[in-house]
N, C-alpha and C positions, 0 to 999 in steps of 0.2 A: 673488781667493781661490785659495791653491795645490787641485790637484786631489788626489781621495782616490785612494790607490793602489788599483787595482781585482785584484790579483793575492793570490792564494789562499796566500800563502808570508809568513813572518815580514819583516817589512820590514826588519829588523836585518840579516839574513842575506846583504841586497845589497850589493855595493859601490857605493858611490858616484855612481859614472858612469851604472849600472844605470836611474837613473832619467829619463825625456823630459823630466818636471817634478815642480818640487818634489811634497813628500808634506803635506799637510795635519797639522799638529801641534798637540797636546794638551799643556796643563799639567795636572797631576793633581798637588793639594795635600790634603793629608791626613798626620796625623800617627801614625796606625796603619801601622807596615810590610807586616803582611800585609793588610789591604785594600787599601795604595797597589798594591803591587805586582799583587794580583788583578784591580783597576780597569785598572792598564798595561799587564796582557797580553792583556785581552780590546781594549782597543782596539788594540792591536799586532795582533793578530789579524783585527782589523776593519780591517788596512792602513791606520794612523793612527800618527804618529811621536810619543813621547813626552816627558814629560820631568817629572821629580819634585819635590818639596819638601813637606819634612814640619816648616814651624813658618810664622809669619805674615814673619818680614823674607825668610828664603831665598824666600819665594815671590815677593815684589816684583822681586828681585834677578832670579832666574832668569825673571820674566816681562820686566822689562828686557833680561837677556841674551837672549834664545831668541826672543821676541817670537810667541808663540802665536796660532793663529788661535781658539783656545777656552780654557778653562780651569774644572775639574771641582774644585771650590771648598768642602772644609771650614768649616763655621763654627767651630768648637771648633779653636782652635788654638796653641799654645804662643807667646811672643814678644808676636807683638795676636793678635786671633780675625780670623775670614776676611771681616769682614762691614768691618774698617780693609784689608785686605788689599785687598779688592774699591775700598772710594772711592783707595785711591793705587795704584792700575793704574789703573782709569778716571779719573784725572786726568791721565794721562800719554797714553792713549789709548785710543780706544774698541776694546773686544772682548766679544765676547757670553761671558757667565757663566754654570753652571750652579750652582748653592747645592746644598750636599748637609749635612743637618742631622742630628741626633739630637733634637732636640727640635721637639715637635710643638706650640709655642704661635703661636699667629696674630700675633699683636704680632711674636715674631723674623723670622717669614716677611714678614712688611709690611716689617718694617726695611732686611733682605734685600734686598729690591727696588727699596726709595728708594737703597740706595746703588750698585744699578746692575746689579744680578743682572738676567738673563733667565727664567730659571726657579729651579726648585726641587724638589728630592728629598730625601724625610723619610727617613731609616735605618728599622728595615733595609729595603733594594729590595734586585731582580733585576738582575743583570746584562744581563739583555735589556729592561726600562725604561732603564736609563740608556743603554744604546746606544740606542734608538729617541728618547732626550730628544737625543744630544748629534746625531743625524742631521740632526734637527727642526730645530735649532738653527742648525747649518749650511747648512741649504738656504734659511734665511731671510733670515743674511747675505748669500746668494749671490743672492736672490732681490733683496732691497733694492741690491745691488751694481747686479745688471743694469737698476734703476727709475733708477739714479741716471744710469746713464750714458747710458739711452736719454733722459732730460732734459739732459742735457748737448747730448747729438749735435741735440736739437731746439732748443734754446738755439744754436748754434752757427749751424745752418738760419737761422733767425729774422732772425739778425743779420747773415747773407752778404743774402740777403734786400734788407734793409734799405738794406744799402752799394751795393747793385747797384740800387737801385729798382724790387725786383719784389716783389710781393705776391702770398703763397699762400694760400688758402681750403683749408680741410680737405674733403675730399671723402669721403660718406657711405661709412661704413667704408675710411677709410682709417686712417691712425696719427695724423690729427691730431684725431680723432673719437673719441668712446666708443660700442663697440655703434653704431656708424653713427651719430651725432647730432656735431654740430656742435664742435669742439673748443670753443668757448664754454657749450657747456649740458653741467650732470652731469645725468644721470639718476637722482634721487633716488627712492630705492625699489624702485631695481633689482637691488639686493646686490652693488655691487663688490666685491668680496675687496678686502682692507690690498694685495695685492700686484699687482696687476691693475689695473682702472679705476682704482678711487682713488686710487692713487698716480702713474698719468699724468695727473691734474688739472689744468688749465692756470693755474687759479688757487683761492684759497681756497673751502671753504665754511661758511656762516655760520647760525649756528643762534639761537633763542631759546627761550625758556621758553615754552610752551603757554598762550594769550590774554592775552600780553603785547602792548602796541602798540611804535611804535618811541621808541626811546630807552631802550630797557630794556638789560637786560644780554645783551651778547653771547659767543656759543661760537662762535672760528671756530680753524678746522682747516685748514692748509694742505697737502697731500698731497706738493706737491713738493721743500717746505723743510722738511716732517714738524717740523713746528710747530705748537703751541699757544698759542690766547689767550682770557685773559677777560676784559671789562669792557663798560661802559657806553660810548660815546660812542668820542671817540680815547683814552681812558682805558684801556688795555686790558694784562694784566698775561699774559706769559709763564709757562705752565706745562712746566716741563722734562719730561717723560717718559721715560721708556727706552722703547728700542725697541720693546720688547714690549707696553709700555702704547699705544704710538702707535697700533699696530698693532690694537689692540683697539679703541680709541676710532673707529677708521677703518673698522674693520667693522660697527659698530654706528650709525654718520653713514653706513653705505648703505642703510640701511634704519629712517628713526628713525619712532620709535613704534611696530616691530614687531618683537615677542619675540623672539631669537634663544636658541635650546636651547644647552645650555651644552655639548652634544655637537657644536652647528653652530660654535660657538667654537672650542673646541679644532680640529675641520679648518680652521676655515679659519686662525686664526692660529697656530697652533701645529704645522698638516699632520700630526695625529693623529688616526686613525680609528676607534679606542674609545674609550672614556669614565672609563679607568683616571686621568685627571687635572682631573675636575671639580675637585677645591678649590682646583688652580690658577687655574682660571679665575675663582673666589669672590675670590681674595687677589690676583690682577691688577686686578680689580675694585673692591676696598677701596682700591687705592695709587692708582687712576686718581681715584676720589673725594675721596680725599684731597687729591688737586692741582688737579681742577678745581672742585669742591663736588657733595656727596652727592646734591644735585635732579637732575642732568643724566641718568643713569642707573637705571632704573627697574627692583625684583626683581620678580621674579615667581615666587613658592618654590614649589620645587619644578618652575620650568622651564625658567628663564634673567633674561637680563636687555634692555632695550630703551634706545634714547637718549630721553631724552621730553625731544622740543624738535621745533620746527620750522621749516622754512627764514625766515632773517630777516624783517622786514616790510621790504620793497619788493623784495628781492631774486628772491623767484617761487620756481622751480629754478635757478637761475643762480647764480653763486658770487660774491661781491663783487667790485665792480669796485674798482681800486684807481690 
């Protein structure tokens, strides 16, 4: 992930050379000129390189040419609307979306995010929400960036390891360990955060449906392939998620069958510390139901939501062997 200019000066204003490394860059699509342009200066301002398009094909085009590391996403769009816009970028590759709408119906917002949005902002907002969404947003890729590669470098360990005939044991709190416990055991009920334990997982975790026996239907979650599956037996069917669904499902498999405030959601998946985006987290919610089934997730109105399942039958706290 290029790094964000940290310099107090128009980034425009540099030449070239000027910089140690790249500048972290923004598509900003929208078909209004004077909001595009108000949206591109404040992130210019906020030391973010920009780039514009104001209808649904210019945007594919200049996301092809420029290759953004965000994109600040009109639904209402001339050409197709933003919501085709978003499935042929993310077909081409993955980048985190932010949905910026005018209309306020729950249905567009779900849709939204099955086609691969990360979040979402209802017209009219502030310019200091949407900078604080598109920060959020950033530090998550950056954050899953750095899970994937410290799985890598251990995947690599593993397998020198292997070729050399030596075998390592994780050693209490070291890196191959969670919270000092055995890289073999998660600590279910201890609240990993999506970015942290849970996702240095060494292998899946496996859920069921509350006084089911085995052979029932299974939720397992892989943390390290950030993978979803449902079924019974070896029957078991891939639920695609976006990342920000992952991310939710993962924080709530740290602690299942205990409520988590939809205040404690947004910090932890979203690194937001008020509560100016609970509905996001209601319609993160609704899309994740929608792909795994409506049981697995339990409301609690007016306080949040809980996973209500628990660790498979035979498994314990241990995650499936495989």
């Amino acid at each position: 992930m290029p790094k964000l200019c940290t310099s107090g000066h128009d980034p425009g204003h540099y030449p070239p050379h000027a910089y140690a490394e790249p500048v972290t860059s923004i598509l900003v699509v929208e078909d209004e000129p004077t909001l595009a342009e108000a949206i591109a200066a404040r992130l210019r301002a906020e030391g973010f390189a920009t780039h514009l398009a104001g209808d649904g094909p210019a945007a594919v085009r200049t996301a092809h040419e420029h290759v953004p590391d965000l994109i600040v996403l009109d639904v209402m769009l001339p050409g197709f609307d933003g919501l085709e816009v978003c499935r042929r970028i993310q077909a081409e590759r993955a980048v985190p979306v932010l949905m910026v709408t005018a209309r306020d119906d729950e249905s567009d917002l779900i849709e939204g995010l099955r086609t691969g949005a990360d979040d979402y902002l209802t017209k009219p907002f502030s310019m200091r929400e949407l900078i604080a969404r598109v920060h959020a947003l950033l530090r998550r890729v950056e954050r899953a960036a750095e899970i994937r590669n410290t799985e890598l470098r251990t995947t690599e360990l593993r397998s020198t390891d292997f070729r050399s005939g030596e075998s390592r044991t994780a050693e209490p709190g070291s890196n191959g360990g969670i919270g000092g416990i055995g890289g073999n055991v998660i600590p279910i009920g201890t609240g990993f955060a999506p970015g942290a334990a849970a996702a240095r997982a060494p292998r899946p975790l496996r859920f069921q449906a509350i006084g089911t026996s085995a052979g029932a239907r299974i939720l397992e979650i892989d943390p390290a392939q950030r993978r979803v599956r449902i079924g019974a037996g070896r029957n078991r069917d891939e639920a695609h998620l976006t990342p920000t669904e992952f991310d939710l499902l993962a924080c709530l498999a740290g602690q299942p069958r205990t409520v988590l405030t939809r205040e404690k959601l947004l910090a932890e998946v979203w690194d937001w510390l008020d509560a100016s985006g609970t509905r996001t987290v209601d319609s993160h919610v609704k899309a994740v139901r929608r792909k795994i089934g409506a049981d697995w997730i339990r409301t609690v109105h007016g306080v949040g939501y809980a996973l209500e399942a628990e660790p498979a039958a035979g498994d314990g706290l241990e995650p499936a062997n495989r």
